[in-house]
SETIZA-513575 format. One record per residue (C-alpha): residue number from 1; x, y, z; chain. Coordinates in steps of 0.02 Angstrom, whole numbers, plus 50000, padded with zeros to 5 digits. Layout:
<rs>
R | NUM | X | Y | Z | A
...
</rs>
This chain:
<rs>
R | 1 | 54163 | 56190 | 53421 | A
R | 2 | 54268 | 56304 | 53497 | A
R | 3 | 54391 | 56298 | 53655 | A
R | 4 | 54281 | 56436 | 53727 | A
R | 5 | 54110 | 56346 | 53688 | A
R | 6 | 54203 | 56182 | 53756 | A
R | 7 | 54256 | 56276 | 53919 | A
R | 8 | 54067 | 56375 | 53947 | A
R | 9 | 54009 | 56166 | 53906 | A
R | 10 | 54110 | 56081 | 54052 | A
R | 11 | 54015 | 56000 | 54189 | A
R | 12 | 54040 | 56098 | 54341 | A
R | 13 | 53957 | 56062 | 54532 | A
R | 14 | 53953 | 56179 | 54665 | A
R | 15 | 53890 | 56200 | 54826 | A
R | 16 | 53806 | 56382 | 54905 | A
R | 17 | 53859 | 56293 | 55082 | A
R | 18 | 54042 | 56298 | 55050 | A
R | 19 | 54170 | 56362 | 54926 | A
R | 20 | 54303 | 56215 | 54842 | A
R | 21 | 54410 | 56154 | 54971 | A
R | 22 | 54318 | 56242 | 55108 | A
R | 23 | 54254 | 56195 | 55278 | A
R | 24 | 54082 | 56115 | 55262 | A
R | 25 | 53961 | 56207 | 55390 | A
R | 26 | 53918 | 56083 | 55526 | A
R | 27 | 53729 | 56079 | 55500 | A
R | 28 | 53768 | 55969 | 55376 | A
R | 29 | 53861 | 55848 | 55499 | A
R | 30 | 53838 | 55723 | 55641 | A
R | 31 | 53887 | 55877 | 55749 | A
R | 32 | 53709 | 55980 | 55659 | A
R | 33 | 53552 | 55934 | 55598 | A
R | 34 | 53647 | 55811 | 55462 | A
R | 35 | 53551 | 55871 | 55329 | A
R | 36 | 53624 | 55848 | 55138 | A
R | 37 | 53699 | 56017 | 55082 | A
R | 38 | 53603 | 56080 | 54915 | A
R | 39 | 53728 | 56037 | 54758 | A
R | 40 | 53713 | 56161 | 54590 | A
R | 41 | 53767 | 56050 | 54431 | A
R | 42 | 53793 | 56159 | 54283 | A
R | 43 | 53872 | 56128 | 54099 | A
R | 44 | 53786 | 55976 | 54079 | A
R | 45 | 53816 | 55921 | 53892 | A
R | 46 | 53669 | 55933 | 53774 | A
R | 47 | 53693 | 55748 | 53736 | A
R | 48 | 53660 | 55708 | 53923 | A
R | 49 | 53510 | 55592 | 53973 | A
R | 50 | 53542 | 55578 | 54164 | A
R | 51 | 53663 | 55633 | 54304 | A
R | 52 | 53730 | 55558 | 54433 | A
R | 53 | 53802 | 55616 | 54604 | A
R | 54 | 53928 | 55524 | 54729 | A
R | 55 | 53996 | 55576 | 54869 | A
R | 56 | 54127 | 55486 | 54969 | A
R | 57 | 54273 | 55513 | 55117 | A
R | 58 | 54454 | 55454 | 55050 | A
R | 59 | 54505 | 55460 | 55220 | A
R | 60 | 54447 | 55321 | 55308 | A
R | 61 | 54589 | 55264 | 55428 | A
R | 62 | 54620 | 55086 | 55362 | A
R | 63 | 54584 | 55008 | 55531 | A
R | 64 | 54421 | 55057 | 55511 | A
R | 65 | 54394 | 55022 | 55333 | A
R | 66 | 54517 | 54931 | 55231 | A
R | 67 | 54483 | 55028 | 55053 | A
R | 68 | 54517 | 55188 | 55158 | A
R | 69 | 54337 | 55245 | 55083 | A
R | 70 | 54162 | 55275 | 55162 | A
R | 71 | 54015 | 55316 | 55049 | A
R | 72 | 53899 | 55470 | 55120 | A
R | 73 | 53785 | 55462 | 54946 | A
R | 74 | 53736 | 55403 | 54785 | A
R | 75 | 53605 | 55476 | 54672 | A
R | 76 | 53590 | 55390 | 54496 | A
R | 77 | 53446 | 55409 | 54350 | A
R | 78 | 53443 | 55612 | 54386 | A
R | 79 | 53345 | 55712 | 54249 | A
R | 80 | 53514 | 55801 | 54150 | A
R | 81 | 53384 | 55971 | 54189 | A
R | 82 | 53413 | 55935 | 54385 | A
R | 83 | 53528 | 56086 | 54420 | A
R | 84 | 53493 | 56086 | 54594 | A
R | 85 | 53487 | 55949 | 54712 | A
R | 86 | 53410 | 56022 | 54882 | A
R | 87 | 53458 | 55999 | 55047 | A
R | 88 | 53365 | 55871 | 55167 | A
R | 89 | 53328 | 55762 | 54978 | A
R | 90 | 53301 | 55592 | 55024 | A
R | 91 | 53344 | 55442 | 54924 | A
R | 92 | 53489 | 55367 | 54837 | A
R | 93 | 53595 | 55251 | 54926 | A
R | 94 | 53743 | 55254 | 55066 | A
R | 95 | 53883 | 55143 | 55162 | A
R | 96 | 53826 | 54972 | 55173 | A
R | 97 | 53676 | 54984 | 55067 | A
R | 98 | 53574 | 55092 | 55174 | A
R | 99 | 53467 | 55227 | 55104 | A
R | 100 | 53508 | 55423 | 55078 | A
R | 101 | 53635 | 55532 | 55155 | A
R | 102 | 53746 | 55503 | 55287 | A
R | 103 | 53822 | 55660 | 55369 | A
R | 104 | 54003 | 55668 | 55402 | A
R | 105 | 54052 | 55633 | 55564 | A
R | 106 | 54257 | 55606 | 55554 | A
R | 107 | 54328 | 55499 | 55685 | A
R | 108 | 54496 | 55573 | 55672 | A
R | 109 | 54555 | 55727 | 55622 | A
R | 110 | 54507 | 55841 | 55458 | A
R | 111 | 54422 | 55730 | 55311 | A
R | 112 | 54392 | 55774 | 55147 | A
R | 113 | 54221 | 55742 | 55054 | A
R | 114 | 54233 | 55717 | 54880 | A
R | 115 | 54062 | 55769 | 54797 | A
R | 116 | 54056 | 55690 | 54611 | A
R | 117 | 53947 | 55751 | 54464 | A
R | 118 | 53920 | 55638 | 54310 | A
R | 119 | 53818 | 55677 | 54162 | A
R | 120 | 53791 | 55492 | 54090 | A
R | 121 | 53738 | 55480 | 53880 | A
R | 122 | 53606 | 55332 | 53956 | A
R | 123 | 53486 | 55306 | 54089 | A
R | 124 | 53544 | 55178 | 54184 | A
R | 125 | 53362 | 55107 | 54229 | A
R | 126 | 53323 | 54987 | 54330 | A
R | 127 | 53511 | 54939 | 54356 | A
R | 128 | 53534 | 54837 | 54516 | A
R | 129 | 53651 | 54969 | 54632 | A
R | 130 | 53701 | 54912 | 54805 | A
R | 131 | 53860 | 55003 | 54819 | A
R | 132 | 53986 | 55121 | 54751 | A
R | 133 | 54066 | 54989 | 54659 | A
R | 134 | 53902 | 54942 | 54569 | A
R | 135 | 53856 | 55106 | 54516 | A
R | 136 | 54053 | 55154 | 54454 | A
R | 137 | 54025 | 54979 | 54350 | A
R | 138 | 53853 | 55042 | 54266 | A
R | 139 | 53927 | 55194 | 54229 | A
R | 140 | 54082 | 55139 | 54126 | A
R | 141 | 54075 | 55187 | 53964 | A
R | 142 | 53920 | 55322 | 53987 | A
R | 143 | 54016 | 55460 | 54058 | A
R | 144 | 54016 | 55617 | 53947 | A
R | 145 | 54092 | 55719 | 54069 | A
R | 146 | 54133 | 55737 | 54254 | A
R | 147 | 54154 | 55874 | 54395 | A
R | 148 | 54222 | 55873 | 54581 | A
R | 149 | 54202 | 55988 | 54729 | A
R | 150 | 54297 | 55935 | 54883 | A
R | 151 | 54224 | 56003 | 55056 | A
R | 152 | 54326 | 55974 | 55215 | A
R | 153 | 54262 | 55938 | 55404 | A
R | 154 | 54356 | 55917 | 55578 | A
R | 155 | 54221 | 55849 | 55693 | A
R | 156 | 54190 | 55921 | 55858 | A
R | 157 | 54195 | 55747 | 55945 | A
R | 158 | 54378 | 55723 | 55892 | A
R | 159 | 54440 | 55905 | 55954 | A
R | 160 | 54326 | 55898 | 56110 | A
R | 161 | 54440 | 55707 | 56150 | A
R | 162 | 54603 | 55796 | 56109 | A
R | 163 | 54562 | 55932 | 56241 | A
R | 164 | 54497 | 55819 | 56362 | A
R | 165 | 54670 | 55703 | 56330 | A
R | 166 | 54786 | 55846 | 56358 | A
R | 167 | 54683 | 55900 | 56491 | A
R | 168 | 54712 | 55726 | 56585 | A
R | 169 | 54891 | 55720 | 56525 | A
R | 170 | 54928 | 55919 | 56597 | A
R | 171 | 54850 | 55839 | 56766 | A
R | 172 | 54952 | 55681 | 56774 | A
R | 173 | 55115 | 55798 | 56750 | A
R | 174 | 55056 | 55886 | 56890 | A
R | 175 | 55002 | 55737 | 57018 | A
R | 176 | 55196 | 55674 | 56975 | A
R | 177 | 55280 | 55850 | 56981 | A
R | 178 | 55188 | 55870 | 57136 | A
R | 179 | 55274 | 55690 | 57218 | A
R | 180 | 55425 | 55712 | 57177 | A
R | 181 | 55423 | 55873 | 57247 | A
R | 182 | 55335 | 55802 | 57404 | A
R | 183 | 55468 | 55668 | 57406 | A
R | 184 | 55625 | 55781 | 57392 | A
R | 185 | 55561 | 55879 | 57555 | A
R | 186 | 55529 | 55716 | 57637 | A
R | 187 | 55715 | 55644 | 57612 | A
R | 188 | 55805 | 55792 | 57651 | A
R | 189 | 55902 | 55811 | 57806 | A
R | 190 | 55824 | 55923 | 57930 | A
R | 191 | 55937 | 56054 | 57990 | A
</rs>
């Protein structure tokens, strides 16, 4: 085979929601509708018999989970044909064993949202999945190849708090500008 026929081959997933890197629109969000955004595998190897999709946040503050990840979706045992995954598709698996997609909702600051393709050389059937973990496990030794596309969400909660704190903080500076002031006239000597 050819480098060219090996490069036209690789896996590749995309989004039509966002670009690589690029802001993820918030209908897709806690702050929207918090629907899944529609995913485009392509390149899947001939010898593929089934895809599989995670998608997870690497930047979980460690105070709120100690890995520093939070797991928005899993899909496993996906016909290798499935090019497109549509938006609002139910199923697969989530954070703490809970079922389909789970928006992203940052609690501080800009997160990223790694979105995972795998085309697999097995099915992996009735495998028992109740986590990330699990399903990185069953896949071990299956992956013929593997794409990424990284999306990228500041949540409106955490911007709308930061206004409303240095909105608080600008009138607390002015309460105490406003004393001292207040004092100053107070204790100087009248003339």
């Amino acid at each position: 085979m050819t480098t060219a026929a090996l490069f036209a081959a690789a896996l590749s997933v995309s989004s039509p929601a966002f670009q690589q890197n690029g802001s993820i629109p918030p209908e897709f969000t806690c702050d929207g509708a918090g629907k899944n955004p529609a995913l485009e595998i392509g390149g899947v190897p001939a010898g593929a018999k089934s895809l599989a999709v995670i998608v997870f946040d690497p930047d979980v503050p460690k105070a709120i989970k100690s890995d520093g990840r939070y797991l928005h979706w899993a899909l496993w045992n996906l016909a290798p044909t499935s090019a497109v995954i549509g938006e609002s598709r139910g199923g697969g698996l989530s954070e703490g064993g809970r079922s389909g997609w789970i928006p992203p909702c940052p609690p501080n600051g800009e997160h990223r949202y790694v979105f995972q393709a795998f085309a697999l050389d097995a099915s992996l059937g009735d495998t028992k999945v109740t986590g990330e973990n699990d399903l990185r496990r069953a896949m071990q030794g299956h992956v013929l190849d593997q794409a990424e596309l990284v999306g990228r969400y500041t949540g409106r909660v955490p911007s709308m708090v930061g206004t409303i704190l240095l909105g608080l903080f600008l009138l607390v500076a002015v309460v105490i500008l406003y004393r001292i002031i207040r004092r100053g006239r107070a204790a100087a000597p009248a003339a």
